[in-house]
VMD Tcl script that draws the C-alpha trace (Angstrom):
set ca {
  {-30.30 117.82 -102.42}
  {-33.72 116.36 -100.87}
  {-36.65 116.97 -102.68}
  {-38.25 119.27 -100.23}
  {-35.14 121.64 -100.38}
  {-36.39 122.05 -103.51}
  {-39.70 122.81 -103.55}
  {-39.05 124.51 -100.36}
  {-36.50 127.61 -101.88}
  {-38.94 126.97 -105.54}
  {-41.68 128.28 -103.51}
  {-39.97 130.50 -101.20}
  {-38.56 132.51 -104.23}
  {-41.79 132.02 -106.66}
  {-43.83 134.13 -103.37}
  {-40.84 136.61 -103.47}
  {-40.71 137.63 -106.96}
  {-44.64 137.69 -107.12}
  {-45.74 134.86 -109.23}
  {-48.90 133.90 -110.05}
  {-50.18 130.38 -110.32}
  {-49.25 130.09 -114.42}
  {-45.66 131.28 -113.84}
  {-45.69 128.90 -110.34}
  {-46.29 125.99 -111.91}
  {-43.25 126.65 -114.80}
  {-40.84 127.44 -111.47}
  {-42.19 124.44 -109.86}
  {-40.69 122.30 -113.51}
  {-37.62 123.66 -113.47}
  {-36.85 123.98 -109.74}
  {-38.16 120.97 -108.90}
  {-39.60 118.52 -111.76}
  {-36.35 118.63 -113.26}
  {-35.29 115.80 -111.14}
  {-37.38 113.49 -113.43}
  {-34.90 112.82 -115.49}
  {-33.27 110.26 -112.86}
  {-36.13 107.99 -113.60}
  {-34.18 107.48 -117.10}
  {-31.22 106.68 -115.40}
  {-29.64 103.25 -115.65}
  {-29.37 101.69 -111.77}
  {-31.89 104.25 -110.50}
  {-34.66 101.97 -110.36}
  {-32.99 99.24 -108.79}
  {-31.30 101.96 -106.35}
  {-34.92 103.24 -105.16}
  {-36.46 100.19 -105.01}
  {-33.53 98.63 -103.08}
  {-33.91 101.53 -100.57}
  {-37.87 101.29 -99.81}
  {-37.32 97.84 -99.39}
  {-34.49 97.98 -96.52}
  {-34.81 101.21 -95.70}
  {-31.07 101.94 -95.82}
  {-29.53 104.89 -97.03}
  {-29.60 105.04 -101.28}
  {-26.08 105.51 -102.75}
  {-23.92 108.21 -104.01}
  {-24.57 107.29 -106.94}
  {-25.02 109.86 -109.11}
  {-28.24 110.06 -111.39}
  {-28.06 113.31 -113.00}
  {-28.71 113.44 -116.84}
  {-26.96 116.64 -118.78}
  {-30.23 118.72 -118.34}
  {-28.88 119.11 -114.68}
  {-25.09 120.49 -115.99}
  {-25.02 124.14 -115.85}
  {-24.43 125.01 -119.36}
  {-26.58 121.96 -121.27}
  {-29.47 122.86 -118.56}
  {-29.62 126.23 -119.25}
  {-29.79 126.22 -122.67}
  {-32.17 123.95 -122.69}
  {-34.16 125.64 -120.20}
  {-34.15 129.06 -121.85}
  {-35.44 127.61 -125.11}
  {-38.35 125.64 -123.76}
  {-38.97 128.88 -121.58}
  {-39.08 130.49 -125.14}
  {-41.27 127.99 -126.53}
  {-43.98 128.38 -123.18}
  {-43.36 132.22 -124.03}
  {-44.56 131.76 -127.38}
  {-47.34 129.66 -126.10}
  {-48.37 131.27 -122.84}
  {-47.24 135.04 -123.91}
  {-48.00 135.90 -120.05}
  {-45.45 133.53 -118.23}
  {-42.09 135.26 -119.05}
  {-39.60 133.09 -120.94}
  {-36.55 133.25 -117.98}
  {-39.02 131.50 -115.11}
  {-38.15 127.86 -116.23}
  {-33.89 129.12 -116.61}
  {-33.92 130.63 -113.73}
  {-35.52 127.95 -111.53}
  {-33.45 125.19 -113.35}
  {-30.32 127.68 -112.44}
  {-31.40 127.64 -108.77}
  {-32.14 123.75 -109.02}
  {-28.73 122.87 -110.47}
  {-26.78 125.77 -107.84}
  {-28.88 123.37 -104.99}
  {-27.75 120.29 -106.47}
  {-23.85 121.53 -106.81}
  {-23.57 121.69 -103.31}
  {-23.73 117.90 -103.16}
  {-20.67 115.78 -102.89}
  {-21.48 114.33 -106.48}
  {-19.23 114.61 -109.59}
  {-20.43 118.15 -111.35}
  {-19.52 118.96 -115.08}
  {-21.21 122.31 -115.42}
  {-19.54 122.88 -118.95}
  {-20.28 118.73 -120.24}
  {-20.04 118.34 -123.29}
  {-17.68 120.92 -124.26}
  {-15.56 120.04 -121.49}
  {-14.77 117.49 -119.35}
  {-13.37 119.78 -116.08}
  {-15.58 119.05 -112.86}
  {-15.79 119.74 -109.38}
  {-17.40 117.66 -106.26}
  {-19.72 119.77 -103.64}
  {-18.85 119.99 -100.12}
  {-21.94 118.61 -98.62}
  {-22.31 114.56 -97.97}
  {-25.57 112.91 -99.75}
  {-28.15 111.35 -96.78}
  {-26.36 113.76 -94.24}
  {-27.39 115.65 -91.15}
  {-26.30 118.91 -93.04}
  {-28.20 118.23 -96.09}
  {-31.63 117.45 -93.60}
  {-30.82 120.72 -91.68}
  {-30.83 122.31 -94.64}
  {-33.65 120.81 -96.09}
  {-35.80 121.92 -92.51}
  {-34.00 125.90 -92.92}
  {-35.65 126.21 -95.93}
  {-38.99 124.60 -95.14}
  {-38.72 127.52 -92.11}
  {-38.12 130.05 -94.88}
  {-42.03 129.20 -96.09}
  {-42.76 130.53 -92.62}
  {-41.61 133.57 -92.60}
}
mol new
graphics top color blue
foreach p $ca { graphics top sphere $p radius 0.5 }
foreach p [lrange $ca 0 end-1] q [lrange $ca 1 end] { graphics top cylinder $p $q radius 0.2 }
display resetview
């Protein structure tokens, strides 16, 4: 899902449940700075670069790591939303989960190869929505609107 889908619905829902800046900026890691991790993916680089330079669409390829799997990503998540807990007692531990949760629901909807219960098993699924799409930019411009409302 494109990058401002993400901080689009991150922000959307942050204004809805109330948060203030602290608790913001933890929803704004796990709904959005997750996606970091594809910097440490092999071919990424290459991928990006390849793209800026022709300006042609990147591939399917997908550069998830685990922390974007349902299960893996939640649990690790909810213990560094523990940890920020301990360290910040007033940002409550289940804004990073819950953000990473929305993230990762975002992300399923892509026609990638999901393993939501890696590494304890190997079942997946593939989202019904194509990567560099019209669907996934009207989508991305519904929930910039929702910052509107």
């Amino acid at each position: 899902m494109l990058i401002t889908t993400h901080i689009a619905v991150t922000v959307w829902l942050g204004k809805g449940l109330g948060l203030q800046v602290p608790e913001m900026i933890v929803a704004l890691a796990g709904g959005v700075l997750v996606d970091i991790d594809h910097l440490f993916k092999p071919g990424w680089r290459k991928t990006f670069l390849e793209f800026i330079k022709t300006g042609q669409r990147m591939n399917n390829q997908n550069h998830h790591s685990w922390i974007q799997e349902l299960l893996p990503g939640l649990v690790v998540g909810s213990l560094i939303g523990l940890l920020i807990n301990l360290t910040y007692p007033d940002i409550r531990w289940w804004i990073l989960p819950l953000f990473q949760a929305i993230h990762i629901f975002l992300d399923y909807l892509m026609k990638n190869a999901h393993q939501p219960f890696v590494p304890f098993s190997k079942w997946g699924f593939r989202g019904f929505i194509p990567n560099n799409s019209k669907i996934e930019l009207i989508l991305s411009v519904l929930a910039l609107g929702l910052l509107l409302i």
